[in-house]
C-alpha positions in Angstrom: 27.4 46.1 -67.3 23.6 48.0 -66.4 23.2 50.1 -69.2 19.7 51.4 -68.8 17.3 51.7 -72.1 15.0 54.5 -73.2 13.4 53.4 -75.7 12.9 49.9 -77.8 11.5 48.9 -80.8 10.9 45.1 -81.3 11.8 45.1 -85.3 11.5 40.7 -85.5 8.8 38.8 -83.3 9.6 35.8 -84.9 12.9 34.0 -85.7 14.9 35.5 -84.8 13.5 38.2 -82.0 15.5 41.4 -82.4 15.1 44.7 -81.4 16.4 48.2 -82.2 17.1 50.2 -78.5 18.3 53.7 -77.4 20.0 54.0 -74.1 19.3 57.5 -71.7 22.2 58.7 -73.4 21.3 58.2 -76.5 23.7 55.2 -77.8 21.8 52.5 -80.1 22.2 49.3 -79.3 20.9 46.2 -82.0 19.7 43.3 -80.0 19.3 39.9 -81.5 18.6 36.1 -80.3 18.9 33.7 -83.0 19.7 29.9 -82.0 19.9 30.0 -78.5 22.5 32.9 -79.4 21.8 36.5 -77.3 23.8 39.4 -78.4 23.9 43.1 -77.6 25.6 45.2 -80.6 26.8 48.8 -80.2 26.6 51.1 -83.6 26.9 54.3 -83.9 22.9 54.8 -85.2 20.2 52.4 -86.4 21.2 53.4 -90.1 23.2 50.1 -91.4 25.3 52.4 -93.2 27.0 53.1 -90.4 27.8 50.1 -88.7 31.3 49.5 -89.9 32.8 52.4 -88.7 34.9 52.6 -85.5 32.4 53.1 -82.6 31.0 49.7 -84.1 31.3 46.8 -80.6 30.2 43.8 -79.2 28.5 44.9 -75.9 27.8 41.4 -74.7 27.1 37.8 -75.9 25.7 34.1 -74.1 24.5 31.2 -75.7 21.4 29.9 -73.5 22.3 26.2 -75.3 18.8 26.0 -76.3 19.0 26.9 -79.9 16.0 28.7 -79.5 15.0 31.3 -81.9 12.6 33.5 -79.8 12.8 35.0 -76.6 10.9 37.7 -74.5 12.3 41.4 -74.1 11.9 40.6 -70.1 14.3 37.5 -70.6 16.4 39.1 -73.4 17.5 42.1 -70.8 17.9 40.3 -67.6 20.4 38.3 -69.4 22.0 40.4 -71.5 22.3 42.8 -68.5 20.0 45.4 -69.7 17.2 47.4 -67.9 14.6 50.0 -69.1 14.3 53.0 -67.4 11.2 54.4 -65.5 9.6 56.0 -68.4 11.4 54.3 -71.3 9.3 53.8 -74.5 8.6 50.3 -75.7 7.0 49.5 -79.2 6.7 46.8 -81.9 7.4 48.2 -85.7 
């Protein structure tokens, strides 16, 4: 899995470090590491009202065994599988 991002918004620098992302086709993805714990959640928009309906999915998941609770967006995407594109937008709320 490559799924390439367009834009990212870091939305928890602390514990844990999570992100709200957009891919180039306009899919949001909720990104979260918490306890050595990466995952990469598929909704169908960043409105939590929405995440229990049907296009709701575990992208990918990996326990690092560190039971850390921070992590860099760098690290976070090369082991999730993730890249940014050329041009994508990167931001911290």
């Amino acid at each position: 899995m490559h799924l390439t991002l367009a834009r990212v918004v870091q939305t928890c620098s602390a514990y844990p470090s999570q992100w709200d992302a957009w891919t180039t086709a306009g899919q949001y993805l909720y990104l979260r590491y918490r306890r050595g714990v990466g995952c990469v959640e598929q909704y169908p928009s960043d409105d939590i009202d929405t995440w229990d309906a049907d296009e709701s999915a575990l992208v990918t998941e990996w326990d690092d065994g560190t039971g850390g609770g921070t992590i860099e967006l760098a690290d976070f995407l090369a082991a999730a599988g993730l890249q940014l594109a050329r041009d994508a937008e990167v931001s911290s709320l």
